[in-house]
N, CA, C and O atoms as a DFTB+ gen file, in Angstrom:
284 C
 N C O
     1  1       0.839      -1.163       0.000
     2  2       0.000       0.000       0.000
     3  2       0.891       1.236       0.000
     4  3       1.833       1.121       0.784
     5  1       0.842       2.515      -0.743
     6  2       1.610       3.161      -1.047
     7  2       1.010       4.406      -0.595
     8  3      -0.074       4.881      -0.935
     9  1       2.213       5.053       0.550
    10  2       1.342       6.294       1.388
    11  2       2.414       7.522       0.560
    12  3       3.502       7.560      -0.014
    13  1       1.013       8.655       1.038
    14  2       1.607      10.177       0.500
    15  2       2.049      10.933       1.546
    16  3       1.554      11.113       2.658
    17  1       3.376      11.490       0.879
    18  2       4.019      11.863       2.589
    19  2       2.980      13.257       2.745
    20  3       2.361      13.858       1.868
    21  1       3.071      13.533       4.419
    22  2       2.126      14.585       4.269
    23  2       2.889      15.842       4.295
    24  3       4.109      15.725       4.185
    25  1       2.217      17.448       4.464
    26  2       2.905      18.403       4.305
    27  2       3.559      18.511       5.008
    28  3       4.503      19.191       4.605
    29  1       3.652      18.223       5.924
    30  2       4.970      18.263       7.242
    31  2       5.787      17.723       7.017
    32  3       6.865      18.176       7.403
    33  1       5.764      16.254       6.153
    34  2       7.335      15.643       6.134
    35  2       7.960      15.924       4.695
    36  3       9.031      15.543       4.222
    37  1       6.742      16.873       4.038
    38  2       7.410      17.674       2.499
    39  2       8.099      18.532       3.462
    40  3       9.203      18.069       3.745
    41  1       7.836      19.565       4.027
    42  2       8.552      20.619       4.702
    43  2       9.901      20.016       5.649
    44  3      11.011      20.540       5.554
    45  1       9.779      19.501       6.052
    46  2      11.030      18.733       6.939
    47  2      11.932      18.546       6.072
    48  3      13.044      19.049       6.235
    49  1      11.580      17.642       4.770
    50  2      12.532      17.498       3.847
    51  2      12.984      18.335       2.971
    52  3      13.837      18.014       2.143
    53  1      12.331      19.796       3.073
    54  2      12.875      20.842       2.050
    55  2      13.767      22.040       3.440
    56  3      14.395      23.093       3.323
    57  1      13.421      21.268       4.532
    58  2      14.470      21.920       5.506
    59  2      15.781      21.607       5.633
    60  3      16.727      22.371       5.823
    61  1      15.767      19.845       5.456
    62  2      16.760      19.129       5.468
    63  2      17.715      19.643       4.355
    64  3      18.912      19.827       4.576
    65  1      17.142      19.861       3.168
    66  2      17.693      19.763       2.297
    67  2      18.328      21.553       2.100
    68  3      19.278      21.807       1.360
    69  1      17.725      22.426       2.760
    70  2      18.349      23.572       3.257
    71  2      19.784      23.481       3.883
    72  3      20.798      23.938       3.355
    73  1      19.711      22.711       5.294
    74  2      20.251      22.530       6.042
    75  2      21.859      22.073       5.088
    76  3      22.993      22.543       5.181
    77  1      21.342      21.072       4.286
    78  2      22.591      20.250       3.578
    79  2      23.240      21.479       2.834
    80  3      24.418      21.794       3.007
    81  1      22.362      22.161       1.973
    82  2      22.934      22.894       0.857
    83  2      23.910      23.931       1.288
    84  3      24.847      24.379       0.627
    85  1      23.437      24.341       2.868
    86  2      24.132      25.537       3.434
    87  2      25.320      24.670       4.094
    88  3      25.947      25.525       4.719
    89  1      25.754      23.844       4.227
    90  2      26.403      22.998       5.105
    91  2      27.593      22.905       3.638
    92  3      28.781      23.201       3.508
    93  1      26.840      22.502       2.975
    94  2      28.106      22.382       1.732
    95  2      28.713      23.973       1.149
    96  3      29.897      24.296       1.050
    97  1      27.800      24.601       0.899
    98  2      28.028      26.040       0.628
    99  2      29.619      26.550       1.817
   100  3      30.680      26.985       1.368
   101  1      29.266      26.284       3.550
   102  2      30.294      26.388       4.303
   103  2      31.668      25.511       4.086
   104  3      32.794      25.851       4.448
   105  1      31.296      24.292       3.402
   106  2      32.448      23.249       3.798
   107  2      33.395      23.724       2.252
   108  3      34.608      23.518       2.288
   109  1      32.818      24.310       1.028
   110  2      33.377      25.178      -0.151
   111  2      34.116      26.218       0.155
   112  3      35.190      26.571      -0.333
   113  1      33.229      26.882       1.327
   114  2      33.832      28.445       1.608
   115  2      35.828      28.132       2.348
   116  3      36.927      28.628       2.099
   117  1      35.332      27.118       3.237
   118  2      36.244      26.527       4.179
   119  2      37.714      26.212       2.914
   120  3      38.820      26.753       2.928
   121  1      37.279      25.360       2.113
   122  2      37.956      24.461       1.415
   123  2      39.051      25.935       0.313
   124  3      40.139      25.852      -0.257
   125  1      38.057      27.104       0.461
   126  2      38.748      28.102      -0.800
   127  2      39.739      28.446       0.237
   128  3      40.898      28.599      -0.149
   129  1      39.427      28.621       1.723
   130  2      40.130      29.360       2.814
   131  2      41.450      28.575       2.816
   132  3      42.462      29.234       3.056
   133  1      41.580      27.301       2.589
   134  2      42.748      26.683       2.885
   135  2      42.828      26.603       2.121
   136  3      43.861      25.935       2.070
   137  1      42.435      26.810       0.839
   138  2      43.820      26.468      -0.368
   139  2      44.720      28.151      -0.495
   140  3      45.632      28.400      -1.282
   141  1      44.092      29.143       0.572
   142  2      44.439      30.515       0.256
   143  2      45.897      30.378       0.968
   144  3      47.047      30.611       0.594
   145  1      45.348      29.922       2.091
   146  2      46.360      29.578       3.313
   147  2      47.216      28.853       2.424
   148  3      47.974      29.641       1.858
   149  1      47.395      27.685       2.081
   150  2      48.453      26.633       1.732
   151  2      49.231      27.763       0.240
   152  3      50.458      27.669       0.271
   153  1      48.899      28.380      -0.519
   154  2      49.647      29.076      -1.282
   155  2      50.126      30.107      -0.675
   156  3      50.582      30.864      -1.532
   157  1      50.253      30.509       0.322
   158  2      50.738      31.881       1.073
   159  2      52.240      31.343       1.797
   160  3      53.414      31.707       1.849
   161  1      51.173      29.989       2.419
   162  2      52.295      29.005       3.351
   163  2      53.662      28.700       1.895
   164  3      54.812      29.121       2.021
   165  1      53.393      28.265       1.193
   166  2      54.311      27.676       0.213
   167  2      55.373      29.123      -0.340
   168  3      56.545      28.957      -0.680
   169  1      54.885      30.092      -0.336
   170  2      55.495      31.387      -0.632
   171  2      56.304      32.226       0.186
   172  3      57.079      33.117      -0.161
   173  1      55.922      31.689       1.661
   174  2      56.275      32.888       2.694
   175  2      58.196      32.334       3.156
   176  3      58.981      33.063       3.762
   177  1      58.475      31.055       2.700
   178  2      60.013      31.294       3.181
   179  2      60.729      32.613       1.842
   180  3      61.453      33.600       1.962
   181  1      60.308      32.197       1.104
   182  2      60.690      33.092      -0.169
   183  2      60.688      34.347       0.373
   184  3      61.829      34.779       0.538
   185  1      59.598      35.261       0.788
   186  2      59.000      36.836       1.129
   187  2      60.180      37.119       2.694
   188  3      60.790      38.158       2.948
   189  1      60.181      36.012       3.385
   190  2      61.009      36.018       4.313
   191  2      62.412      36.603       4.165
   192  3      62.792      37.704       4.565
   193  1      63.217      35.531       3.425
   194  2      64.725      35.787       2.882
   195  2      64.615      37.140       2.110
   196  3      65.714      37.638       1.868
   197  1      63.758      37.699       1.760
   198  2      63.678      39.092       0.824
   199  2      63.651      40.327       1.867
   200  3      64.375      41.321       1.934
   201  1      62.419      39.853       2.756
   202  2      62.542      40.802       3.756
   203  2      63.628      41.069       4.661
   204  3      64.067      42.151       5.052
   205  1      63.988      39.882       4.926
   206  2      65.266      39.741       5.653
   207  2      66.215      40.587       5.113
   208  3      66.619      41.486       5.850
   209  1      66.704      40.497       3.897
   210  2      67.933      41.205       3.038
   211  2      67.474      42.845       3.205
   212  3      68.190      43.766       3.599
   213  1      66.388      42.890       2.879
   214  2      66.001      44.411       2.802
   215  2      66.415      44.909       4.304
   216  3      67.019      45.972       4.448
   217  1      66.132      44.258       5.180
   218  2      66.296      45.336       6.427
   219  2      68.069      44.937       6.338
   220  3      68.828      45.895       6.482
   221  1      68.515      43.945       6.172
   222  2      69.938      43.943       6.462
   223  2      70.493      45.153       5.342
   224  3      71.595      45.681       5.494
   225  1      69.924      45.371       4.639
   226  2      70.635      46.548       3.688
   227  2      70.276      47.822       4.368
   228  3      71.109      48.728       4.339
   229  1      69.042      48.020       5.030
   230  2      68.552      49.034       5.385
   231  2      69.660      49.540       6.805
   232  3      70.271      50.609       6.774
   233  1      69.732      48.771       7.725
   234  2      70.595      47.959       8.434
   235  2      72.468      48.859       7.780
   236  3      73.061      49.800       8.308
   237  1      72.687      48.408       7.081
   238  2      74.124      48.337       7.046
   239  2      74.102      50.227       6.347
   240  3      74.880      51.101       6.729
   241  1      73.269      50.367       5.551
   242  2      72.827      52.022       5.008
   243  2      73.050      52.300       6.212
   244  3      74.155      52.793       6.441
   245  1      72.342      52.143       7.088
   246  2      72.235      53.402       8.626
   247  2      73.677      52.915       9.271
   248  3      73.988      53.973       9.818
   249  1      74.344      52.355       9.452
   250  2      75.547      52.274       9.597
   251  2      76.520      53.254       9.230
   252  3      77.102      54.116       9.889
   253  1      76.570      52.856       7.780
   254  2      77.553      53.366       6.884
   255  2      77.593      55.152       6.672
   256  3      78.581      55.787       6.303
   257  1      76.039      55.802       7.067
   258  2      75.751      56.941       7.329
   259  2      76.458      57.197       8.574
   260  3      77.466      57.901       8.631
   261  1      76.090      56.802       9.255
   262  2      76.953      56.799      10.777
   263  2      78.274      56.716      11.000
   264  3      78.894      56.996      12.026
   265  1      78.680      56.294       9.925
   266  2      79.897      56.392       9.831
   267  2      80.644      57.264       9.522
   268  3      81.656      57.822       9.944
   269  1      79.787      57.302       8.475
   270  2      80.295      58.964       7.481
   271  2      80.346      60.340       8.495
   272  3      81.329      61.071       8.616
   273  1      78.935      60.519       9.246
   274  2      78.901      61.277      10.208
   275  2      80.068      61.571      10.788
   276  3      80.597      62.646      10.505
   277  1      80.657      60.726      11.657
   278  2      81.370      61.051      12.926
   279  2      82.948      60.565      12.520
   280  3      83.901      60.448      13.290
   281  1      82.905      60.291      10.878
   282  2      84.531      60.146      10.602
   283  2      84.853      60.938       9.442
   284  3      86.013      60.991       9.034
């Protein structure tokens, strides 16, 4: 015998199916967030050693001014 679901368990199931769509919509949002992260991660020893050099130049400039100064 073949029953008709009633309007309540149509509505339950177009909640459910809310529930899912927004659940995946978050677990996409999540998934763009870490691939942002993992290309930043893969880049940042690079930006490091650059930054690094820059202040060591910046660094040895204020020195070498200082030097000039007082000799």
């Amino acid at each position: 015998m073949a029953t008709t679901p009633s309007l309540q368990d149509t509505l339950d199931l177009r909640e459910q199916i809310a529930r899912i769509d927004k659940t995946q919509a978050d677990i996409q949002k999540t998934q763009a967030d870490l691939a942002k992260v993992k290309l930043e991660v893969k880049y940042y020893p690079g930006v490091l050693v650059f930054q690094g050099a820059a202040a060591l130049a910046a660094i040895l400039a204020a020195a070498a001014a200082i030097v000039k100064i007082f000799a």
